[in-house]
N, CA, C and O atoms as CSV, one atom per row, in Angstrom:
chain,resi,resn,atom,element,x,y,z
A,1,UNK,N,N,-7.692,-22.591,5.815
A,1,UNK,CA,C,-7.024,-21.982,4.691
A,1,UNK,C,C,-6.113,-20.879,5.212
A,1,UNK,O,O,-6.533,-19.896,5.823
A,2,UNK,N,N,-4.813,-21.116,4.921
A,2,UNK,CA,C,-4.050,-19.863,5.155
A,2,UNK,C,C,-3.623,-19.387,3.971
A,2,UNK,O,O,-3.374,-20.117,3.012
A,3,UNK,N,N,-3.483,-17.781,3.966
A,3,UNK,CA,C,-3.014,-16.723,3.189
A,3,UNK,C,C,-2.178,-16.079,4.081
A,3,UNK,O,O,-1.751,-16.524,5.147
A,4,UNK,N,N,-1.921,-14.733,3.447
A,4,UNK,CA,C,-0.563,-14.004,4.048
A,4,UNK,C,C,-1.238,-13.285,5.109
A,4,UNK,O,O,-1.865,-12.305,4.708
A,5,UNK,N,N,-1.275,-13.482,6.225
A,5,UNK,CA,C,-1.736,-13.061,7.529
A,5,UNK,C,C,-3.276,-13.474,7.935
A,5,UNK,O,O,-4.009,-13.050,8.829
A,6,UNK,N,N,-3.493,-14.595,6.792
A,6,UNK,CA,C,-4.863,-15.256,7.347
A,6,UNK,C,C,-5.922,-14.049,6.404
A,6,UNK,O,O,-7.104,-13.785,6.624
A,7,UNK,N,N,-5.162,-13.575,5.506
A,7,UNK,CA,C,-6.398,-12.586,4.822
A,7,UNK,C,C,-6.540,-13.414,3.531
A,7,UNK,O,O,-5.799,-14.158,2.888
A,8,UNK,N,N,-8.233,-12.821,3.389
A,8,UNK,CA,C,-8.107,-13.994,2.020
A,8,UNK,C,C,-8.792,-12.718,0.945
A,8,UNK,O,O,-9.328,-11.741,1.468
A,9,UNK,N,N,-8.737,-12.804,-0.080
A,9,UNK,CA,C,-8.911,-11.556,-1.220
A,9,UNK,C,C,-10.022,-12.060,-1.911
A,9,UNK,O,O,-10.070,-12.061,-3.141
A,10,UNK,N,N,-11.238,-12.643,-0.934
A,10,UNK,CA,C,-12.257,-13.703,-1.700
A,10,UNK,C,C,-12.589,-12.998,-2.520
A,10,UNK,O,O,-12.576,-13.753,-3.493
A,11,UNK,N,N,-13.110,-11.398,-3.117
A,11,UNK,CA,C,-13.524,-10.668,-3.839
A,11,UNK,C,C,-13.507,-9.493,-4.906
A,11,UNK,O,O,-13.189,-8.574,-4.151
A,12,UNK,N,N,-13.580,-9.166,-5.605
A,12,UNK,CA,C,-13.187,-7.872,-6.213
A,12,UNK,C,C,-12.513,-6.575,-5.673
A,12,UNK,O,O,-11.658,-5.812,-6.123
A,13,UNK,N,N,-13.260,-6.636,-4.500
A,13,UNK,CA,C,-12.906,-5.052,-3.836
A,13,UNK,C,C,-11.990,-5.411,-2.466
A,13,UNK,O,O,-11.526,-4.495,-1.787
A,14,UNK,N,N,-11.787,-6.723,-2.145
A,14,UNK,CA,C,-10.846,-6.942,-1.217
A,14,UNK,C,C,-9.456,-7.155,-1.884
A,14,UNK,O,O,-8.369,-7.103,-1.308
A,15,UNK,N,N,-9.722,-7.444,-3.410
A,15,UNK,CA,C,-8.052,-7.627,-4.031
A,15,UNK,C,C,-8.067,-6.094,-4.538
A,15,UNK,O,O,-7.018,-5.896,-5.151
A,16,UNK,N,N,-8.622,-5.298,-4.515
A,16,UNK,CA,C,-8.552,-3.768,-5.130
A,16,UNK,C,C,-7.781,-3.079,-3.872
A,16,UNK,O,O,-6.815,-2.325,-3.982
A,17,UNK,N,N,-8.457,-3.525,-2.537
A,17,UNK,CA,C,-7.869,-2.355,-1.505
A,17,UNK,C,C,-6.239,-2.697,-1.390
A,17,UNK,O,O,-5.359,-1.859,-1.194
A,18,UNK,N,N,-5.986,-4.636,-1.620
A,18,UNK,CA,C,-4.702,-4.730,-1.454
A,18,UNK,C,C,-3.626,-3.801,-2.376
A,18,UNK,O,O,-2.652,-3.119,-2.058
A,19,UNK,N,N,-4.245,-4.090,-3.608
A,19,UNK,CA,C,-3.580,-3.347,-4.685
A,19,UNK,C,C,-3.530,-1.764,-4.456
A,19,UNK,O,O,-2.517,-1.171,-4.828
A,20,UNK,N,N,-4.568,-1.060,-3.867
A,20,UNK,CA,C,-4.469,0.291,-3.721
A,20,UNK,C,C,-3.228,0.593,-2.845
A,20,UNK,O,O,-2.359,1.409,-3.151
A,21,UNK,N,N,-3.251,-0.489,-1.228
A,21,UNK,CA,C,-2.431,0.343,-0.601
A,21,UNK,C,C,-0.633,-0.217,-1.163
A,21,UNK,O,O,0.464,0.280,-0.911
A,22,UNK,N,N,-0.957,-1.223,-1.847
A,22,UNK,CA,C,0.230,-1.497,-2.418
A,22,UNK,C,C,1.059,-0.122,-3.073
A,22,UNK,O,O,2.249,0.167,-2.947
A,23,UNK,N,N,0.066,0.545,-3.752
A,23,UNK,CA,C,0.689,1.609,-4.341
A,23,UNK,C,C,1.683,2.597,-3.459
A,23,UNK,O,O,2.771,3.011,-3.859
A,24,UNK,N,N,1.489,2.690,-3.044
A,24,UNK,CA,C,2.352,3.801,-2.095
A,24,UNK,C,C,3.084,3.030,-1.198
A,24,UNK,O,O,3.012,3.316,-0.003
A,25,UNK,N,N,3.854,1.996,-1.608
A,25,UNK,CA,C,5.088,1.067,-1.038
A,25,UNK,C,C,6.048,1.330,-1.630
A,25,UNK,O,O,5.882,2.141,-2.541
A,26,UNK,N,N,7.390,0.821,-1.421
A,26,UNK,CA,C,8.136,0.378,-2.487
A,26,UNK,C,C,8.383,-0.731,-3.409
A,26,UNK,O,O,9.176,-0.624,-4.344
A,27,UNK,N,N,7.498,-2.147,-3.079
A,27,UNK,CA,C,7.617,-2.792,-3.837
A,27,UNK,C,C,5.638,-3.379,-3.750
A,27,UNK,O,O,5.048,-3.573,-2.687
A,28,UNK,N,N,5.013,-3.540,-5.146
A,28,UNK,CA,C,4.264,-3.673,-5.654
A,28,UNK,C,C,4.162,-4.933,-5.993
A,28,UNK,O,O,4.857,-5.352,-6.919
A,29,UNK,N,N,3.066,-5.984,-5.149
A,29,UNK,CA,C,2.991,-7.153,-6.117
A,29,UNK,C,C,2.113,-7.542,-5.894
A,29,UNK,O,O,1.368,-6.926,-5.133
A,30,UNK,N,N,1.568,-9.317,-6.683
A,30,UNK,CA,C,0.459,-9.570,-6.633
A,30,UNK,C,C,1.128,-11.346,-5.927
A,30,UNK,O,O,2.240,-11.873,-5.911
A,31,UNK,N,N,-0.536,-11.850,-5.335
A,31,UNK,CA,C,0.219,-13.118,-5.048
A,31,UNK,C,C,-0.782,-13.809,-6.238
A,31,UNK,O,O,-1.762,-14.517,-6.007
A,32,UNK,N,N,-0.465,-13.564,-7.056
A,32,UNK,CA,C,-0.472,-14.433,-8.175
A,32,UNK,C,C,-0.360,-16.151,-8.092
A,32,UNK,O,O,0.731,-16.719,-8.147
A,33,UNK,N,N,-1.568,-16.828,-7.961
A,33,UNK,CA,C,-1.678,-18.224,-7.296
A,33,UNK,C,C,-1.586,-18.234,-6.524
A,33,UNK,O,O,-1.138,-19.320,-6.155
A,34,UNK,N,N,-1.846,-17.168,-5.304
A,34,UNK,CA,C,-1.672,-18.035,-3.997
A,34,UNK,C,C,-3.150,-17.898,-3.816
A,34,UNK,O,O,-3.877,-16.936,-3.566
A,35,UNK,N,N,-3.403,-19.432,-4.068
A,35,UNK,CA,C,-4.725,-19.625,-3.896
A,35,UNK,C,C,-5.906,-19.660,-4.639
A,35,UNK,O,O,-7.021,-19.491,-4.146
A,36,UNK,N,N,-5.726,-19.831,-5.569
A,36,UNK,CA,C,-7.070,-19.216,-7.160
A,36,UNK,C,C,-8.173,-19.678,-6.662
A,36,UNK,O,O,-9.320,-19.290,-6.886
A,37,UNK,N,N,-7.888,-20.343,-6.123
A,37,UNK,CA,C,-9.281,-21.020,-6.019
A,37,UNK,C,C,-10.099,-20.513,-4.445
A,37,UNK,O,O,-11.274,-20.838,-4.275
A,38,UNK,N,N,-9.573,-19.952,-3.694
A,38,UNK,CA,C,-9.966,-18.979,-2.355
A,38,UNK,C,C,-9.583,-17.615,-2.453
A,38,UNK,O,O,-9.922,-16.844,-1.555
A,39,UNK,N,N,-9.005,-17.264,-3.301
A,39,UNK,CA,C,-8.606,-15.608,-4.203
A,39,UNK,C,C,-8.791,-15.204,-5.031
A,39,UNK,O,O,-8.477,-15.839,-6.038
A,40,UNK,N,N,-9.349,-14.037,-5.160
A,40,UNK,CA,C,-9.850,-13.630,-6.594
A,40,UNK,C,C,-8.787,-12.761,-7.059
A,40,UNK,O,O,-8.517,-11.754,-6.406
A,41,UNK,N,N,-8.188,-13.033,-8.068
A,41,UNK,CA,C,-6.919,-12.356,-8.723
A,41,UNK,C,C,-6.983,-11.429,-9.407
A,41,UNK,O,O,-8.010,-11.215,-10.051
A,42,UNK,N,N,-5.513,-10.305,-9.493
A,42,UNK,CA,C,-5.923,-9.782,-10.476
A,42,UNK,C,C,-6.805,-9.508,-11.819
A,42,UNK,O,O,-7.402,-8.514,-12.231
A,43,UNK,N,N,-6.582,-11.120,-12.430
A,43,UNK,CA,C,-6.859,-11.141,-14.069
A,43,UNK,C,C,-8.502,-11.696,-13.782
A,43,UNK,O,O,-9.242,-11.634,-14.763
A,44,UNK,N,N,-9.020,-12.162,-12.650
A,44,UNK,CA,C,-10.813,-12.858,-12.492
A,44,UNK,C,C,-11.474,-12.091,-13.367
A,44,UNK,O,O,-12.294,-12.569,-14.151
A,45,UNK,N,N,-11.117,-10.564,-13.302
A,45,UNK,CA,C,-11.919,-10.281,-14.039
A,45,UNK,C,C,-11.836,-8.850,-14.592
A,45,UNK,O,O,-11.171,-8.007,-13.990
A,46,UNK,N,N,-12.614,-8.506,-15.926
A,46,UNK,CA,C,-11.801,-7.045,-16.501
A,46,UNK,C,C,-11.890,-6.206,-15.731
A,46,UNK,O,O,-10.811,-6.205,-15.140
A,47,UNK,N,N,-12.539,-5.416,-15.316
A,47,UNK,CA,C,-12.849,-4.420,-14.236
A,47,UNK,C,C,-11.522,-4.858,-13.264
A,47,UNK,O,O,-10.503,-4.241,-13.575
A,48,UNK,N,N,-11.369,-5.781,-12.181
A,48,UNK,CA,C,-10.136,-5.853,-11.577
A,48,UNK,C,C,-8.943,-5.597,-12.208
A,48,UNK,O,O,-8.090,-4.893,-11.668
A,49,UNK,N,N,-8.737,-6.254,-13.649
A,49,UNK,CA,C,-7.661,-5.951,-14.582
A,49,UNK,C,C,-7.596,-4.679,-14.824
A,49,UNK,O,O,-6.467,-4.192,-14.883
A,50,UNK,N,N,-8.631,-3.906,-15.005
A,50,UNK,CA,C,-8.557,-2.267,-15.681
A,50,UNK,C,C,-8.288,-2.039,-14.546
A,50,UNK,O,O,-7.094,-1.750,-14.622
A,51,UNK,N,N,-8.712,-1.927,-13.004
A,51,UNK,CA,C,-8.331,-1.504,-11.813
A,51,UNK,C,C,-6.991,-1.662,-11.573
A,51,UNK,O,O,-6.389,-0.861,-10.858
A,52,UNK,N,N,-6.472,-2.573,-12.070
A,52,UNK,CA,C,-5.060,-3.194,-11.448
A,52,UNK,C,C,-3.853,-2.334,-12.352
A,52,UNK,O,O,-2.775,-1.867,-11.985
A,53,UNK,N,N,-4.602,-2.345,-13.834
A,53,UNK,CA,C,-3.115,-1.371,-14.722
A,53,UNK,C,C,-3.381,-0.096,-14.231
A,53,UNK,O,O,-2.312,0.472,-14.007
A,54,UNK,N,N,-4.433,0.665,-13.943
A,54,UNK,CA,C,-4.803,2.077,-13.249
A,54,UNK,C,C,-3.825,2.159,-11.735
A,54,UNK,O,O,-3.114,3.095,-11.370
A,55,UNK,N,N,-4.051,0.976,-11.107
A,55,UNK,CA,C,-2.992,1.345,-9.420
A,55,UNK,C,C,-1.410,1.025,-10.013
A,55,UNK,O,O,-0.547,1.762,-9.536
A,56,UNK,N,N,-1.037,0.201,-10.810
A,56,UNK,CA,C,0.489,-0.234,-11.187
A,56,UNK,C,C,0.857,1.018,-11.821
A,56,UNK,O,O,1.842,1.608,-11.377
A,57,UNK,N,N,0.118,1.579,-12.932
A,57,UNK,CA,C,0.691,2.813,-13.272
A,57,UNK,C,C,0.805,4.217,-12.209
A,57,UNK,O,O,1.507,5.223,-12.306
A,58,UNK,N,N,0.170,3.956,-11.558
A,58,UNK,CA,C,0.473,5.394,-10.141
A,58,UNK,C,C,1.510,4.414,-9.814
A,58,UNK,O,O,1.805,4.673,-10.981
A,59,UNK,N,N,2.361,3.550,-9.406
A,59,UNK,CA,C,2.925,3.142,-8.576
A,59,UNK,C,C,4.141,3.210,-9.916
A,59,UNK,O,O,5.131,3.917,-9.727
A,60,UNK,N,N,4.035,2.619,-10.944
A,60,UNK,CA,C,5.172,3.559,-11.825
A,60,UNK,C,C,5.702,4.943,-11.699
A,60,UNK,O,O,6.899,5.167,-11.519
A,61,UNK,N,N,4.762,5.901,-11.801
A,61,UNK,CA,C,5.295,6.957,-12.235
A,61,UNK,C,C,5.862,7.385,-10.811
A,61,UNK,O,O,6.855,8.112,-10.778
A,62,UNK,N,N,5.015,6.781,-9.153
A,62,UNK,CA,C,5.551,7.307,-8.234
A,62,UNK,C,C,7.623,6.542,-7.957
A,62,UNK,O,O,8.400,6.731,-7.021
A,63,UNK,N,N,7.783,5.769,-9.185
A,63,UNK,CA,C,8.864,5.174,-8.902
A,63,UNK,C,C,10.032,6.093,-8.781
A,63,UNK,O,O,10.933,5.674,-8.054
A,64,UNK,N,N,10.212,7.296,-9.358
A,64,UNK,CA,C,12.023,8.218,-9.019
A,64,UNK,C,C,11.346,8.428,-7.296
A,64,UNK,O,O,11.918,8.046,-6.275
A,65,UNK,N,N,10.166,9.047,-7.359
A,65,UNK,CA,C,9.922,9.634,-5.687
A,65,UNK,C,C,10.396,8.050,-4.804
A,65,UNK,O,O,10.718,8.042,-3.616
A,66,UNK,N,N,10.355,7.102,-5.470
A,66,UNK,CA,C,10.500,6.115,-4.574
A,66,UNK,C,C,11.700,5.534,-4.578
A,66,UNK,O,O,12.112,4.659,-3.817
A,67,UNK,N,N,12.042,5.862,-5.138
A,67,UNK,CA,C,13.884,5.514,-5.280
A,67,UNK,C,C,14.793,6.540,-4.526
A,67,UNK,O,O,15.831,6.163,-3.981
A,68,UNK,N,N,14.453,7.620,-4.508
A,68,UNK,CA,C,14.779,8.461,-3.212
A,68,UNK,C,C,14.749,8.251,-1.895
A,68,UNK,O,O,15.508,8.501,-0.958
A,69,UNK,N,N,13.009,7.391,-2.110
A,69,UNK,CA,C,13.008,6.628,0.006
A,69,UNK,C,C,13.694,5.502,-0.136
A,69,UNK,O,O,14.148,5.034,0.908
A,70,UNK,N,N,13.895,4.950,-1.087
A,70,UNK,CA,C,15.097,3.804,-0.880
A,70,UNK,C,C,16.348,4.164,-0.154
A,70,UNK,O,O,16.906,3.874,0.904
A,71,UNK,N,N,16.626,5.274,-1.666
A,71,UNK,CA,C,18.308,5.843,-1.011
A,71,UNK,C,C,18.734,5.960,0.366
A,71,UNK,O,O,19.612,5.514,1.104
A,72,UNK,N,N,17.310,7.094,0.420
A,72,UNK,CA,C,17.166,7.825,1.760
A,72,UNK,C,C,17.521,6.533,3.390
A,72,UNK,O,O,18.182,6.746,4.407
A,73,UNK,N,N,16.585,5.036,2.873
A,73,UNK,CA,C,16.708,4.269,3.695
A,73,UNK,C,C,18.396,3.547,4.130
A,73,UNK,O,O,19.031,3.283,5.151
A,74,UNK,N,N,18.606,3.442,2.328
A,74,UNK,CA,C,19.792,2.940,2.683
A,74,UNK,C,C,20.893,3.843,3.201
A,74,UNK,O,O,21.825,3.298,3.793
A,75,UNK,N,N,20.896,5.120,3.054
A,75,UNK,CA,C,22.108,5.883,3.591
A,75,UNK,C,C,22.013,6.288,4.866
A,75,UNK,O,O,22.789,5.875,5.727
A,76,UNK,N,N,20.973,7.205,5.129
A,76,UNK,CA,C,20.679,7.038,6.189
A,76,UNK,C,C,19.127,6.693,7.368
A,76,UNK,O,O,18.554,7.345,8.241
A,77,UNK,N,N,18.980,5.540,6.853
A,77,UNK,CA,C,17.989,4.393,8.172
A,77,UNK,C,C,17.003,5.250,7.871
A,77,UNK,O,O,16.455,5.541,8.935
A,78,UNK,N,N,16.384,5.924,6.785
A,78,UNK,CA,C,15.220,6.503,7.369
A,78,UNK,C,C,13.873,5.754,6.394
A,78,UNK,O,O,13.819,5.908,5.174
A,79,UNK,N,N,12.885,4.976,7.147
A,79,UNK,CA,C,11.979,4.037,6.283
A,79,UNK,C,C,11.598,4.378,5.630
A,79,UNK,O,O,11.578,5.607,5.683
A,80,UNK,N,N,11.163,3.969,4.830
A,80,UNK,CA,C,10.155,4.672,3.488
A,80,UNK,C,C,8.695,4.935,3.679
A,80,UNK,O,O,8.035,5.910,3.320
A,81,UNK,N,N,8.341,3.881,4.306
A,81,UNK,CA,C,7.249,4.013,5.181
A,81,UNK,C,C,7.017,4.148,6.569
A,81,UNK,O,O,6.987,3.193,7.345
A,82,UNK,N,N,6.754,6.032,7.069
A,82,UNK,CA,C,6.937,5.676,8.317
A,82,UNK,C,C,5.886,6.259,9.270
A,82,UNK,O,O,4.934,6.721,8.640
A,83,UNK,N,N,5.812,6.336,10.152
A,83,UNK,CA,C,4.800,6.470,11.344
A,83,UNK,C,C,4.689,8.383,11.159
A,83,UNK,O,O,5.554,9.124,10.693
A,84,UNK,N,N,3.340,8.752,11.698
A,84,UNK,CA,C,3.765,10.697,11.132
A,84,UNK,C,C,5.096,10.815,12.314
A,84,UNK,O,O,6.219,11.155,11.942
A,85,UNK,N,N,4.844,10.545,13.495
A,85,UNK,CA,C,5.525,10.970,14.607
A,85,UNK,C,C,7.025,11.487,14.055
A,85,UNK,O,O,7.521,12.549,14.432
A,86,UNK,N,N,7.738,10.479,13.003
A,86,UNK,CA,C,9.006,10.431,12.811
A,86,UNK,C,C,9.283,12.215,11.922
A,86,UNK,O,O,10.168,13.071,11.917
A,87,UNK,N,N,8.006,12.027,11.318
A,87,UNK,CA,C,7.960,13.715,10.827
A,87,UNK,C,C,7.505,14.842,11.314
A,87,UNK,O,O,8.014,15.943,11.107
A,88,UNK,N,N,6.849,14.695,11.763
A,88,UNK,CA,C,5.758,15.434,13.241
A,88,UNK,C,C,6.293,15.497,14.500
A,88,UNK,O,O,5.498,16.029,15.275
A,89,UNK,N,N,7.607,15.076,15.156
A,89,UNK,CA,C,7.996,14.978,16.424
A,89,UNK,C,C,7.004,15.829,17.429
A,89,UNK,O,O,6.259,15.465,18.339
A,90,UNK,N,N,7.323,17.139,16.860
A,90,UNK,CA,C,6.428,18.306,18.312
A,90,UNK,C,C,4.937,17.789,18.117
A,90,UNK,O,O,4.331,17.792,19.189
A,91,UNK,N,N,4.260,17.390,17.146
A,91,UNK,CA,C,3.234,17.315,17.144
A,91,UNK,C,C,2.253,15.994,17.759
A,91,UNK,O,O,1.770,15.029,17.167
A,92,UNK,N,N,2.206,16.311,18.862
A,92,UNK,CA,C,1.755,15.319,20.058
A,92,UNK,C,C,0.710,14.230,19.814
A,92,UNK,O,O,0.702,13.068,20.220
A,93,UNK,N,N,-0.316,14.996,18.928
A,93,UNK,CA,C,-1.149,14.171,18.224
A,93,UNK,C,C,-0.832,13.095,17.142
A,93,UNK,O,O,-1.634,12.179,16.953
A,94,UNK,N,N,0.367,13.195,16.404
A,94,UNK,CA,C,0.787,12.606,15.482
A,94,UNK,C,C,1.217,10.764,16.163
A,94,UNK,O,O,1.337,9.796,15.413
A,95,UNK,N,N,1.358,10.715,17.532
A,95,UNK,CA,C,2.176,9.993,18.101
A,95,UNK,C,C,0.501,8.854,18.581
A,95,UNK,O,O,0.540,8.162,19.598
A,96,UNK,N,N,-0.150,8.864,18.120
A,96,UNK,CA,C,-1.463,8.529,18.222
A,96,UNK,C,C,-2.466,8.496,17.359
A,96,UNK,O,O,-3.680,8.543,17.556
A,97,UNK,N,N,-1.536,8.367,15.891
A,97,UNK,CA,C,-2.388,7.933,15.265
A,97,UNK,C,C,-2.033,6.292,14.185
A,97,UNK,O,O,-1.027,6.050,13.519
A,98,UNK,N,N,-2.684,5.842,14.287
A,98,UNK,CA,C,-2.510,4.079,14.408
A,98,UNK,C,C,-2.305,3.799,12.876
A,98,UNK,O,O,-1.403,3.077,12.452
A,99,UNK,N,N,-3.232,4.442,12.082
A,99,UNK,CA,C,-3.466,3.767,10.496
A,99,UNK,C,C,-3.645,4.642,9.202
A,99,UNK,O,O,-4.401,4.392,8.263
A,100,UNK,N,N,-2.755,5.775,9.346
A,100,UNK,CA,C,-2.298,6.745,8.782
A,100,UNK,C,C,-0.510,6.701,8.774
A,100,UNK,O,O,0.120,6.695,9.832
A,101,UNK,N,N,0.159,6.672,7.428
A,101,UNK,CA,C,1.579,6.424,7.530
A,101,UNK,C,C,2.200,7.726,6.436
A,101,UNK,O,O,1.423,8.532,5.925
A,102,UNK,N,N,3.552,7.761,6.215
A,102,UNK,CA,C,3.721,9.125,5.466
A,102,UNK,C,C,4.609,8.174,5.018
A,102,UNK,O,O,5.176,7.377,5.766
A,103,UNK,N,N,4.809,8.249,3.337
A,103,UNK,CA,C,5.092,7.702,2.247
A,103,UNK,C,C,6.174,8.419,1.786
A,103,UNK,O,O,6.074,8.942,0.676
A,104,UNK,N,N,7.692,8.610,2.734
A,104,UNK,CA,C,8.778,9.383,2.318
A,104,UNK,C,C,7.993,11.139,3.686
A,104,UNK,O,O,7.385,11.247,4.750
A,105,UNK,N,N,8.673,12.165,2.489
A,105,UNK,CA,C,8.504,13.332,3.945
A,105,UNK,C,C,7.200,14.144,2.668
A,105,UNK,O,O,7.016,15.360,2.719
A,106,UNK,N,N,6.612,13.467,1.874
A,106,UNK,CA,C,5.771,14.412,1.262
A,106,UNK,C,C,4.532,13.650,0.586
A,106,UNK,O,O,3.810,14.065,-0.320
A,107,UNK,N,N,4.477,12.465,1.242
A,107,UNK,CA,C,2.996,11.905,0.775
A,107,UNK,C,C,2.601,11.303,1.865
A,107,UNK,O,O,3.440,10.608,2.440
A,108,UNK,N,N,1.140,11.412,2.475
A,108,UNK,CA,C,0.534,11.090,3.769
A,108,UNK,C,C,-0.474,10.162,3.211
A,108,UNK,O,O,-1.478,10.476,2.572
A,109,UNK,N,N,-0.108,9.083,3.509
A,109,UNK,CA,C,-1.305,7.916,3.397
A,109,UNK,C,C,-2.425,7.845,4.505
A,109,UNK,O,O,-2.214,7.593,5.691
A,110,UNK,N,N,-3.490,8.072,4.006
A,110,UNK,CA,C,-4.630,7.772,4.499
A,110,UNK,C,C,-5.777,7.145,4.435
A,110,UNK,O,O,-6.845,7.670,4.119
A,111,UNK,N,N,-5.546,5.613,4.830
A,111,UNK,CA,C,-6.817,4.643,3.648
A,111,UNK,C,C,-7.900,4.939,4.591
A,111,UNK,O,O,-7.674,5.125,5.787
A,112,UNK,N,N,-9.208,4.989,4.015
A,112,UNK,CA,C,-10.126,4.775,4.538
A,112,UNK,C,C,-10.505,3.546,5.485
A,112,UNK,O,O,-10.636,2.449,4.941
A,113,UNK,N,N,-10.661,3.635,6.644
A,113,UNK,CA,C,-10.969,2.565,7.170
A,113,UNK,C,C,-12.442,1.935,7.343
A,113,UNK,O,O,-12.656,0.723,7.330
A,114,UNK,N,N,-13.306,2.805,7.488
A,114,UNK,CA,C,-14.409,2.360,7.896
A,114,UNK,C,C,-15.608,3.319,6.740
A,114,UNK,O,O,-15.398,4.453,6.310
A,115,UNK,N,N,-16.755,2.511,6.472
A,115,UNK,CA,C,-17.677,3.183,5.139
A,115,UNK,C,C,-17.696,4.556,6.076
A,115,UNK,O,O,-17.630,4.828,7.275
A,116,UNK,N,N,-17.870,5.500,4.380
A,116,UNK,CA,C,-18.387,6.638,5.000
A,116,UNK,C,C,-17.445,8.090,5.821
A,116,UNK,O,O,-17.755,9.212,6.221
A,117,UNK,N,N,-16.623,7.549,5.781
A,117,UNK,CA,C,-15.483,8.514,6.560
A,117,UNK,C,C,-14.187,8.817,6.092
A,117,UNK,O,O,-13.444,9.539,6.757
């Protein structure tokens, strides 16, 4: 079975984390059929549904802040999503860290990776 990088969303809380880090992108979506039957979708079930209008609406209202990292990209090259280093230059540590990204120059994404931490 392939999905989009071989990930499959067999569950509630594996289509929640997609949707979470979706939020703090610029574009927000669902793969809607890819796969119903090896993916659990948005709509499987209410709780995912109430989860899903709760992350789409943060990802609304973050939409003017995000139309700025657009601009910002298109005028001048700077990603919307980018590594800290690109904001952090002097900061040596920044250049070493793998799964932490900064969402424009004023929101620092930090998903949890592992329980507990």
């Amino acid at each position: 079975m392939f999905t989009h990088f071989d990930i499959v969303c067999s569950g509630p809380r594996s289509c929640s984390w997609s949707a979470e880090y979706a939020v703090f992108t610029p574009v927000m979506r669902t793969h809607e059929g890819n796969k119903p039957a090896s993916n659990h979708q948005f709509y499987s079930d209410e709780d995912t549904l109430n989860q899903f209008a709760r992350l789409t609406q943060m990802h609304a209202r973050l939409a003017p802040y995000t139309r700025t990292l657009v601009d910002a990209c298109f005028d001048e090259g700077i990603p919307a999503q980018a590594p800290l280093f690109l904001y952090f230059e002097d900061d040596l540590g920044s250049w070493d860290i793998e799964y932490q990204y900064m969402y424009g120059p004023d929101l620092l994404v930090a998903p949890v990776i592992h329980k507990g931490q």
